[in-house]
Chimera marker file (.cmm) of the C-alpha trace (Angstrom):
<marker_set name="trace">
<marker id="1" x="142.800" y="45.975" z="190.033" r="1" g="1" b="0" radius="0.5"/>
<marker id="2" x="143.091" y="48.266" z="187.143" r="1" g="1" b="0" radius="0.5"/>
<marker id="3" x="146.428" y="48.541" z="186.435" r="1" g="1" b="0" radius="0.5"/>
<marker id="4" x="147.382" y="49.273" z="182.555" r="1" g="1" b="0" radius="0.5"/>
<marker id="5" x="151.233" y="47.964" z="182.504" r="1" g="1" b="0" radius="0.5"/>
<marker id="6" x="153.052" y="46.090" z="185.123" r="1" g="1" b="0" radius="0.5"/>
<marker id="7" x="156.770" y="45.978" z="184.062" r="1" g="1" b="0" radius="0.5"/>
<marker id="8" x="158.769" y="43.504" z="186.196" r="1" g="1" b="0" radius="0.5"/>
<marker id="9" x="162.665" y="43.835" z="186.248" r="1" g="1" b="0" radius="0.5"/>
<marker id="10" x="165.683" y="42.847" z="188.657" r="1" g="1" b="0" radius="0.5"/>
<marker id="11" x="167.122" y="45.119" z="191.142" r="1" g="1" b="0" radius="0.5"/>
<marker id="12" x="169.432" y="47.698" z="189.420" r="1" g="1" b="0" radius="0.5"/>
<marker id="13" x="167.833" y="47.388" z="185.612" r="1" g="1" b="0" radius="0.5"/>
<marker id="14" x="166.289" y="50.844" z="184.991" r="1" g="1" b="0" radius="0.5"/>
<marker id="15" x="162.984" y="49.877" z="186.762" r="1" g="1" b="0" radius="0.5"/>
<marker id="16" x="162.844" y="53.844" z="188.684" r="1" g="1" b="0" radius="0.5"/>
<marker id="17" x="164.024" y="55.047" z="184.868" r="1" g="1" b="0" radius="0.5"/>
<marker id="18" x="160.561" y="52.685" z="183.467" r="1" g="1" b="0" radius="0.5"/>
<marker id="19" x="158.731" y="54.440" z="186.190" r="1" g="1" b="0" radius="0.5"/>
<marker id="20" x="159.424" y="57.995" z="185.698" r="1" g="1" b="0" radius="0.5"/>
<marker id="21" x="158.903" y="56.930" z="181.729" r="1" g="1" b="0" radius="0.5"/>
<marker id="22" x="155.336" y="55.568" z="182.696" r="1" g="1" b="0" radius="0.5"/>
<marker id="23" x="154.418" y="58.553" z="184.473" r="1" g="1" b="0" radius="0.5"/>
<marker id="24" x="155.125" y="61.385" z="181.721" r="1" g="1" b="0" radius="0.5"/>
<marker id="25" x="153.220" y="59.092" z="179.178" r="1" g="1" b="0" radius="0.5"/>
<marker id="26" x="150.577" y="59.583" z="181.594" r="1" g="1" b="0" radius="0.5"/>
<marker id="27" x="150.136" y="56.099" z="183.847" r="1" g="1" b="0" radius="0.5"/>
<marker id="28" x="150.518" y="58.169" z="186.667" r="1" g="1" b="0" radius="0.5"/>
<marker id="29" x="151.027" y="57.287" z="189.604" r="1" g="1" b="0" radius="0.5"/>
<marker id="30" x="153.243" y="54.508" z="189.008" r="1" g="1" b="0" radius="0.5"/>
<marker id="31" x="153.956" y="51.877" z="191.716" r="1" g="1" b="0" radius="0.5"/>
<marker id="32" x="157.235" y="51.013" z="192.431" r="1" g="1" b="0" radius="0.5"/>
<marker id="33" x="158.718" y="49.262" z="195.468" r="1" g="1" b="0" radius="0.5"/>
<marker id="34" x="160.119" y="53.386" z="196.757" r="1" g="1" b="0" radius="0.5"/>
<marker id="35" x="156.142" y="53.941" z="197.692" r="1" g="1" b="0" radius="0.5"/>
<marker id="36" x="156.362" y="51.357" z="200.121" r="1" g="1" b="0" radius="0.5"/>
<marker id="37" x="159.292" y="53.659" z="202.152" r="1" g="1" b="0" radius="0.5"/>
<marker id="38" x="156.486" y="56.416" z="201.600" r="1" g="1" b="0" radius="0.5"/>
<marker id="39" x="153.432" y="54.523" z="202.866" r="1" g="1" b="0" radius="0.5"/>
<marker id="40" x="154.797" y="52.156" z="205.189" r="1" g="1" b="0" radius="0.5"/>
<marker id="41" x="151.667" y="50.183" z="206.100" r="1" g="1" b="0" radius="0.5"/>
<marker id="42" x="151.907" y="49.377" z="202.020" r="1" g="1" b="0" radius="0.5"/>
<marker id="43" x="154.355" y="46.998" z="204.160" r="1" g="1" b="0" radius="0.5"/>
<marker id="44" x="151.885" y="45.019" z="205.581" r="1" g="1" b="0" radius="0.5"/>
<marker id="45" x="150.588" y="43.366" z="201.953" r="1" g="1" b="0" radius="0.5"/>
<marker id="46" x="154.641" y="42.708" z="201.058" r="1" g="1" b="0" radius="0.5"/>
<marker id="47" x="154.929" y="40.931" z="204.324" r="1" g="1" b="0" radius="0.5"/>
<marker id="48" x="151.819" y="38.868" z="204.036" r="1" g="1" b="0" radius="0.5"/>
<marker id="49" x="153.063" y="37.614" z="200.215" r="1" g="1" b="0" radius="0.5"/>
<marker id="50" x="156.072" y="36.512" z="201.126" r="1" g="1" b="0" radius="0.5"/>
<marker id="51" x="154.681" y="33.880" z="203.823" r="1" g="1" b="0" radius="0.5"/>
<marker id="52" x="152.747" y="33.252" z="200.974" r="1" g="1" b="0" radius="0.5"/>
<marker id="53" x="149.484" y="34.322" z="202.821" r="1" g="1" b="0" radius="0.5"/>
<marker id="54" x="146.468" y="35.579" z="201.072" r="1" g="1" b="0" radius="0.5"/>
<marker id="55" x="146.867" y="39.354" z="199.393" r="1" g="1" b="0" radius="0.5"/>
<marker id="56" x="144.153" y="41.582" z="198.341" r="1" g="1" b="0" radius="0.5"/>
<marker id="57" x="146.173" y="42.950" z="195.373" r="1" g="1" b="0" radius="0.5"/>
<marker id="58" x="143.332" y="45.301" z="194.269" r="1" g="1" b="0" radius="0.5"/>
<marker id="59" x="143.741" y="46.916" z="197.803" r="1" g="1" b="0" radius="0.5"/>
<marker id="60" x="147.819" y="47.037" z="197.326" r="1" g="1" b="0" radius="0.5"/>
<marker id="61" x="147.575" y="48.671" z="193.839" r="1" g="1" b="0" radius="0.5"/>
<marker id="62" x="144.349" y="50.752" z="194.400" r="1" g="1" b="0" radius="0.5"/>
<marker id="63" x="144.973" y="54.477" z="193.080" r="1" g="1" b="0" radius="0.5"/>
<marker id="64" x="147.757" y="53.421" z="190.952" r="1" g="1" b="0" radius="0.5"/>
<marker id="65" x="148.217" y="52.833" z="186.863" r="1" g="1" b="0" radius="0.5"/>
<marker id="66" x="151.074" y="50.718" z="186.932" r="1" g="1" b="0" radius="0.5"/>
<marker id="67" x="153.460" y="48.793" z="188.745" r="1" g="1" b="0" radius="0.5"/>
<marker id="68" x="157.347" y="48.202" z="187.884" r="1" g="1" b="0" radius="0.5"/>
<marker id="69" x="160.065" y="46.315" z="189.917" r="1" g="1" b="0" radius="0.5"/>
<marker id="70" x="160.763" y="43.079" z="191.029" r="1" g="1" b="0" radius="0.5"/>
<link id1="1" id2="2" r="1" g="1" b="0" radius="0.2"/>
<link id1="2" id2="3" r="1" g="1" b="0" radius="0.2"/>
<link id1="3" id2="4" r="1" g="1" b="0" radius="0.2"/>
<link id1="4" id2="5" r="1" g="1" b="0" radius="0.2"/>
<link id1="5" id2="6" r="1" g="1" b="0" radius="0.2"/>
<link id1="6" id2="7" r="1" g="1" b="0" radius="0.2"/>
<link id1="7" id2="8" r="1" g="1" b="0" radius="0.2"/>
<link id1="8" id2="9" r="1" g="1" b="0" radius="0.2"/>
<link id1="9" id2="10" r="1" g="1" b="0" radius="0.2"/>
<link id1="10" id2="11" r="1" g="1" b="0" radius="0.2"/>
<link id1="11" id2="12" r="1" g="1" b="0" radius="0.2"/>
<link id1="12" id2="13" r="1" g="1" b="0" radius="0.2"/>
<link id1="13" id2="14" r="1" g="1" b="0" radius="0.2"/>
<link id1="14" id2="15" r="1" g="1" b="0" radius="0.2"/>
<link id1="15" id2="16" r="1" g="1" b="0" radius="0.2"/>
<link id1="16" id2="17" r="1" g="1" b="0" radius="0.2"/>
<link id1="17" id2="18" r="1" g="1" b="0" radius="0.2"/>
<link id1="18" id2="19" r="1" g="1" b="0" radius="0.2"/>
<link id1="19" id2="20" r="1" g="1" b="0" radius="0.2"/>
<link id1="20" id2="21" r="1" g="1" b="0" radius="0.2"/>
<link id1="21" id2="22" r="1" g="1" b="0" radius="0.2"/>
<link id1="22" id2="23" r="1" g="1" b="0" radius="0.2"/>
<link id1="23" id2="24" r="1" g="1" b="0" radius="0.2"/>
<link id1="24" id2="25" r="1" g="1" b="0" radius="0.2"/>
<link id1="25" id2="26" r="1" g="1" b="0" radius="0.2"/>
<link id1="26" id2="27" r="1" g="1" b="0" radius="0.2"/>
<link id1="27" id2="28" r="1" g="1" b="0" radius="0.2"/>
<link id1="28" id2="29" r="1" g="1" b="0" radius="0.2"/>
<link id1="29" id2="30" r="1" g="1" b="0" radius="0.2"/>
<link id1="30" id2="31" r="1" g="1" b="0" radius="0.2"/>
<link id1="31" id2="32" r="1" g="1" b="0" radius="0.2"/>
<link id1="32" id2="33" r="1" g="1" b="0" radius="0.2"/>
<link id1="33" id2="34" r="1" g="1" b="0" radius="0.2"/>
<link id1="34" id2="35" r="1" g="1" b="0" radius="0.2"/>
<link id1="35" id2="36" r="1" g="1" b="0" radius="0.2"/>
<link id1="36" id2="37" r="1" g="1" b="0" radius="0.2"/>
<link id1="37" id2="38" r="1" g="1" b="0" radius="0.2"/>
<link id1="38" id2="39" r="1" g="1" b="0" radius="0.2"/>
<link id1="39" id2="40" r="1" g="1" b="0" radius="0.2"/>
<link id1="40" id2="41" r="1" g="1" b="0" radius="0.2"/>
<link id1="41" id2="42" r="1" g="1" b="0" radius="0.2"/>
<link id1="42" id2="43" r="1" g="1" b="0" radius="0.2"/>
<link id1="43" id2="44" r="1" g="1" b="0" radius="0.2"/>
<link id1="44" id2="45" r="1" g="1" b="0" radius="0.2"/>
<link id1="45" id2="46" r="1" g="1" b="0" radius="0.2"/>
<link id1="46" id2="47" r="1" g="1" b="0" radius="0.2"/>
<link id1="47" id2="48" r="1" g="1" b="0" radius="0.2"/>
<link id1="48" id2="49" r="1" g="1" b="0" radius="0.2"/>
<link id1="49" id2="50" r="1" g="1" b="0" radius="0.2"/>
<link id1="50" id2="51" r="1" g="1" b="0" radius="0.2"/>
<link id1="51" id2="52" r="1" g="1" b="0" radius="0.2"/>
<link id1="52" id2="53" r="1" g="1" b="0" radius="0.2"/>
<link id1="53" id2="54" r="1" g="1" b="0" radius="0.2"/>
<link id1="54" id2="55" r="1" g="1" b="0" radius="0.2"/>
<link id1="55" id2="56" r="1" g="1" b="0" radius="0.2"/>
<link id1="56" id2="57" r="1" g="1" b="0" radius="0.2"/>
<link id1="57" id2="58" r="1" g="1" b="0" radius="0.2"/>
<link id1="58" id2="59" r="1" g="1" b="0" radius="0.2"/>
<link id1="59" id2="60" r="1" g="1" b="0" radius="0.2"/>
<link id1="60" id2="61" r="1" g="1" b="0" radius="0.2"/>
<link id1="61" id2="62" r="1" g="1" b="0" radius="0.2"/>
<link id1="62" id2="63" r="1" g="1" b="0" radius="0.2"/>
<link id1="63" id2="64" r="1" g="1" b="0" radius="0.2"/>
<link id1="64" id2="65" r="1" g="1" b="0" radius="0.2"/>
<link id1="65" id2="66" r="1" g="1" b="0" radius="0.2"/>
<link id1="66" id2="67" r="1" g="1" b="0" radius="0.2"/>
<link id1="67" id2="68" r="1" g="1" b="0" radius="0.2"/>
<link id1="68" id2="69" r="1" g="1" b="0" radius="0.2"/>
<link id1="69" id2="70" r="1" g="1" b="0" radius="0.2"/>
</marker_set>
């Protein structure tokens, strides 16, 4: 996984404002729980980590410079 920043936030705190920031310094694309609507089988990985199952996160985050959200 080469991600440069991963900014974790709550629901409603300016994470999509930290993401747009992120991308016009450059750590473009930025990941951010709205790509999942965009690439559904992203959905896959989410469902697997939250029965706690096994996650390639290298796979999830492949392509990307960052990640922000929860």
């Amino acid at each position: 996984m080469s991600l440069s920043v991963i900014g974790a936030g709550f629901g409603r705190t300016g994470t999509m404002s930290l993401k747009k920031a992120l991308e016009t310094l450059g750590l473009s694309p930025c990941h951010h729980m709205e790509e999942v609507f965009k690439n559904p089988w992203q959905l896959l990985f989410w469902e697997r980590a939250a029965k706690g199952k096994k996650v390639d996160w290298s796979e999830v985050f492949q392509g990307y410079s960052a990640s922000v959200d929860w």
